[in-house]
N, C-alpha and C positions, 0 to 999 in steps of 0.2 A: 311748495309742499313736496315730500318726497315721498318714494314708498317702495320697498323690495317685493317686485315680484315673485312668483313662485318660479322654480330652477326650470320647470317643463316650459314655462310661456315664456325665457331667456332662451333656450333652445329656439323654441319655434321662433324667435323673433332673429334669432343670427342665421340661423338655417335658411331662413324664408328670404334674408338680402341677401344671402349670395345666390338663389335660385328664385324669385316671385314666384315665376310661373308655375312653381310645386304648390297647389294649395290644398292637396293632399295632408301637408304637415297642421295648414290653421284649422283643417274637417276635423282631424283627427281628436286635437284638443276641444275645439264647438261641439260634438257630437255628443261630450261626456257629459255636459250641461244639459237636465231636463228643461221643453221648452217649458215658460211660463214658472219658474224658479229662483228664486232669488238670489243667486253667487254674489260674492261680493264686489260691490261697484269701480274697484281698481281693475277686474279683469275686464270690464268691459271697454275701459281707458286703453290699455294692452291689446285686445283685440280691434279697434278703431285704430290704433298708432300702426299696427301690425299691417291692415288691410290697408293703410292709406301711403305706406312707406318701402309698402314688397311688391304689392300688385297692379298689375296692368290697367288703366280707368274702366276699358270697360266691362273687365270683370269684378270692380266692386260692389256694381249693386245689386249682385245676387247675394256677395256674401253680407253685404250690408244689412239685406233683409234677413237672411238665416243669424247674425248679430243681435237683430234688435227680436226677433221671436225669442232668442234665448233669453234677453236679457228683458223681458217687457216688462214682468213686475216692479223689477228697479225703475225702468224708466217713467210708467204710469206715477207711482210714489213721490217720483222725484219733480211730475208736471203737475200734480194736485198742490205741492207746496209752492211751487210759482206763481199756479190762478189762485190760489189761496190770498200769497202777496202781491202780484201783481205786480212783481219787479224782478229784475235778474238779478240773483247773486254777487257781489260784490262791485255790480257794475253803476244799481239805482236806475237803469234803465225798463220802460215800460216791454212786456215782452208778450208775444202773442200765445192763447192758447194751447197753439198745437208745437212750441217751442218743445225744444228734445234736449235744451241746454242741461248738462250731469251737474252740482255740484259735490263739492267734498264734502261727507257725510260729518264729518269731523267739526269741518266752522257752521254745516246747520245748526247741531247740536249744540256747539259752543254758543252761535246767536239765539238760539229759545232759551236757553239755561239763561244768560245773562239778560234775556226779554225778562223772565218770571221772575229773577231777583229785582230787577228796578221796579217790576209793578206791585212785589210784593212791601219794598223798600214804601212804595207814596201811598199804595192803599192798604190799612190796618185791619185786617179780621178775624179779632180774636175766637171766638165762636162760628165758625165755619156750619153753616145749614143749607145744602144744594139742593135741598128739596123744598124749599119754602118757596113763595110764591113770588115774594117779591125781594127787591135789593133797596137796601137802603141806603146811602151816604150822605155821611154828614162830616160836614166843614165847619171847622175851628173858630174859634173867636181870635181877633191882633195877637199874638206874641203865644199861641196857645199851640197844644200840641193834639194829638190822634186819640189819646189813652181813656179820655174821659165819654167820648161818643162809641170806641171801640167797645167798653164795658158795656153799653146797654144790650149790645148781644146775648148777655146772658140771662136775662131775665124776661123777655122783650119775647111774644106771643112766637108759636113755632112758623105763623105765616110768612117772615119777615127774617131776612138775614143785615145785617149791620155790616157797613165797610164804613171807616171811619179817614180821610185823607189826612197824611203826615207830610207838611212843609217842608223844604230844602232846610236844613239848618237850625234844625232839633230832633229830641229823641235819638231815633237809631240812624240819623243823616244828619248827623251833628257837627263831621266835618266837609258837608258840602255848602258852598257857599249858595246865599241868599238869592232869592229870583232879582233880577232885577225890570219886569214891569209884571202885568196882570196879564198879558199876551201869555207869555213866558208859564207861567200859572198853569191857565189856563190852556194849552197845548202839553204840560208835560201831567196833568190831572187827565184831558181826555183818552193819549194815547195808554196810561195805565187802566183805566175804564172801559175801553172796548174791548177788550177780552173776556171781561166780566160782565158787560151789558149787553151784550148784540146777542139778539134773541131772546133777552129775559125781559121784567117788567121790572123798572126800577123809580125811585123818589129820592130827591134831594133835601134836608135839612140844613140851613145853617143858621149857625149863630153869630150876631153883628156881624166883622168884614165876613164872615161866612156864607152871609146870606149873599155878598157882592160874587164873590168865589163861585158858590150854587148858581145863580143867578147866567154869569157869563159863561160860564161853562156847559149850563143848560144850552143857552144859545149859542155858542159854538159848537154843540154837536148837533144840534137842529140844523144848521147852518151847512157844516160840512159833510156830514154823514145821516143826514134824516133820519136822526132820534132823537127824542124828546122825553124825558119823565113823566111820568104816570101826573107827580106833583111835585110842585116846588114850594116849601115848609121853608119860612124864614122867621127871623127872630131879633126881634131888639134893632133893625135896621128899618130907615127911609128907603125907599128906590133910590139908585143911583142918579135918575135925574131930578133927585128933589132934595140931595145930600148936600149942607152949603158948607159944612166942615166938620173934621174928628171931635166927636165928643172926647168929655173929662174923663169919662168913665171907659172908654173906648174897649179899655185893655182890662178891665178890673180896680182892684185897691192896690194902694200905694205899695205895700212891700209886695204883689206877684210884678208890679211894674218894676221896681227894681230888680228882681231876679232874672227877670227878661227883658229887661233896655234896648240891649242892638236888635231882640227879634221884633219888637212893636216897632224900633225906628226903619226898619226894613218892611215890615207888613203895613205902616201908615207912608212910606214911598210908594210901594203896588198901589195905595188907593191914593193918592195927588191926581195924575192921570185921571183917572177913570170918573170919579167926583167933578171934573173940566170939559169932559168930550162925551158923555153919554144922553141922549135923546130919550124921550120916551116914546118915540116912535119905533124902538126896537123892540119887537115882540114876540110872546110865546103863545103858544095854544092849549096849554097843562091849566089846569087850577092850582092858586096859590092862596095860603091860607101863611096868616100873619099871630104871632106870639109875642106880647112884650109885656113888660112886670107894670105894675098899675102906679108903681114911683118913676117910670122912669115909659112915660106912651109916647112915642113918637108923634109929633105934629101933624104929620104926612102921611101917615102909615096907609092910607085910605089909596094913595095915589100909587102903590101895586098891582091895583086891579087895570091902572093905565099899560101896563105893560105885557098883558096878557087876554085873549081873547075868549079865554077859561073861566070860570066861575071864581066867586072869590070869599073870602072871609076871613074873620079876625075876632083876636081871643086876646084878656088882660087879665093877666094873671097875677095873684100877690107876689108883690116883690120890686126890686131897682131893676138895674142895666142883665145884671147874673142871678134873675129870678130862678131860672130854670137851673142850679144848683141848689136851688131846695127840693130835698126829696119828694113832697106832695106835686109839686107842680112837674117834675121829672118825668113822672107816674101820669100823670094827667097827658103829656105830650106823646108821650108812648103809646099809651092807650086810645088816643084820639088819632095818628098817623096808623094805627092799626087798624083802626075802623073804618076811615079813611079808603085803605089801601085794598081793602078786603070788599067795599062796598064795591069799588070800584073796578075788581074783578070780577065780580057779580054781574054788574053791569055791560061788561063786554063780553 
C-alpha cells in the first residue's frame, strides 16, 4: 500500500537523515498534534519511520512515548478491533491484548463492508425489528429458498424478528456453487449468525432437511462458542439418528422438483452423510417442539426428545409433508413460537 505524505513530514524526514541528532525538527511538527486527538493514522506510520531511521537508540523512547500520547486515540481504536478479533491483521495470528500493531484503515474497512455483504448474502431479513425480543431463523426445506420464511416478518407479533437462511446456489447466490457436505453448512450459517446472535435471545425453525440444518448448527454453536437457542422448532423431520432414508415427498410435488433438480440433488448429498454418522448421544439443552401435517407423521418423531435435555413436544397439524403452506396452519405456528418465546422470557 502506498501513500503521499504531507510536503512538511518529507522535509522533516530528509532534514532529520542528514542530521538525527536535530530532534528539534520531529518537536516541531509533534507539538502541533493535540494530545489525545485523532490525526490521521499514515502520520503516525511517518513519525515511527522517522524516530527509528534518524535517531540515536537511546533517544527513541522518549520520543516514542511523546508519539503514542499524541497518537493514543488512533491507537486505543485500533487495539479494541484486534481483542474484538483476536487476530492480527492480515497475518491470522493470535495476538495479545496490549499488542500496539497499526493496521490500514482502508483493508479494515474493506474486510467489515465485505464481512456484512456475505452475512447479509446467507441470512434474509426482510422486516428488520432491533427492538423485539427475540430472533428467529428459519431453514429451508431440500431445493428451497429464504423468501417464504423471510416473509413471516411481516406479520409475525412485534416480539420476534425473522431471519430466514439462503443456501449457496439460489436466489441472490445463484452463481455460487453448492456446499459440498453439512460441515460446510453449518460453519458458513454459524459465522453469518454471530453477529446477529451474541448477546440476543434467539430460536431456530426448520422445515424437513431444515430441521437437520437447525439442528447441527444448534449444536455447533453450543459446541464452539457456548450458545445455544432459546428453542429448536422443527418440522416434517425424524432426528437425524433415526432417519433411514430421503422421503418421496422430501422436496415437495413433482413440478417444484423439477424446477429445482441439481438444488434437491445437492441438498440430498449434505444429508447422505449426516443420516450415516449421527448418534443420539449428541445433545442440546434448549426445548424442542416437533410440527408435522396429520398425512404425512413421522414414525419417530417421538425420538427428538432423545437429543435434548429440554423439555419436549409435538403438534399434528392438517395436511401432508408442506402442511405448514396452508395459511391456517402458517398462522397456528407463528402464534404458538410466539407464545413460546415470550413465556420463556418471562420465565428468565
Amino acid at each position: 500500500m502506498c501513500f503521499r505524505p504531507p510536503a512538511t513530514l518529507v522535509k522533516v524526514t530528509v532534514m532529520s537523515s542528514q542530521d538525527y541528532s536535530d530532534s528539534s525538527l520531529l518537536l516541531s511538527v509533534l507539538v502541533k498534534i493535540p494530545p489525545g486527538s485523532s490525526p490521521p493514522r499514515s502520520l503516525y506510520a511517518v513519525f515511527v519511520a522517522v524516530l527509528f531511521l534518524c535517531f540515536e537508540r537511546d533517544s527513541r523512547s522518549h520520543w516514542l512515548g511523546a508519539i503514542i500520547n499524541r497518537f493514543q486515540s488512533v491507537l486505543e481504536a485500533d487495539q479494541r478491533f484486534y481483542i474484538q478479533r483476536g487476530i492480527e491483521f492480515g497475518t491470522g495470528q493470535k495476538v495479545p491484548e496490549s499488542s500496539n500493531f497499526v493496521p490500514f484503515p482502508q483493508q479494515m474497512e474493506s474486510r467489515d463492508k465485505a464481512e456484512t455483504i456475505r452475512n447479509e448474502k446467507v441470512v434474509n431479513c426482510l422486516y428488520q425489528n432491533r427492538n423485539a425480543l427475540f430472533r428467529l431463523v428459519c431453514f429451508p426445506w431440500g431445493g428451497g429458498g429464504s423468501n417464504f420464511f423471510a416473509k413471516w416478518g411481516q406479520d409475525i407479533p412485534n416480539s420476534v424478528e425473522v431471519h430466514a437462511i439462503r443456501l449457496a446456489g439460489r436466489e441472490s447466490r445463484l452463481d455460487e456453487p453448492f456446499a459440498s457436505d453439512m460441515h460446510q453448512v453449518v460453519d458458513e450459517i454459524a459465522c453469518a449468525l454471530l453477529p446477529i446472535m451474541q448477546g440476543e435471545n434467539f430460536a431456530f425453525f426448520g422445515h424437513s432437511m431444515g430441521s437437520y440444518i437447525a439442528f447441527f448448527t444448534a449444536l455447533h454453536l453450543k459446541e464452539k462458542y457456548n450458545l445455544e437457542p432459546e428453542h429448536l422448532f422443527v418440522s416434517s423431520a425424524s432426528p437425524p439418528h433415526e432417519m433411514g432414508g430421503i422421503r418421496d415427498d422430501f422436496v415437495g410435488d413433482e413440478e417444484q422438483s423439477q424446477e429445482s433438480f441439481t438444488k434437491v440433488l445437492a441438498d440430498l448429498h449434505i444429508l447422505k452423510d449426516v443420516i450415516c454418522n449421527t448418534h443420539s448421544k449428541t445433545r442440546l439443552s434448549c426445548d424442542i417442539t416437533c410440527f408435522s401435517g396429520s398425512e404425512d407423521i413421522p414414525a419417530d418423531m417421538e425420538a427428538w426428545k432423545d437429543v435434548t435435555s429440554g423439555n419436549f413436544e409435538s403438534f399434528v397439524l392438517p395436511g401432508h409433508h408442506f402442511y405448514l403452506l396452508e395459511p391456517s396452519n402458517t398462522s397456528f405456528i407463528k402464534k404458538y413460537i410466539t407464545k413460546s418465546l415470550e413465556i420463556s422470557a418471562l420465565a428468565s
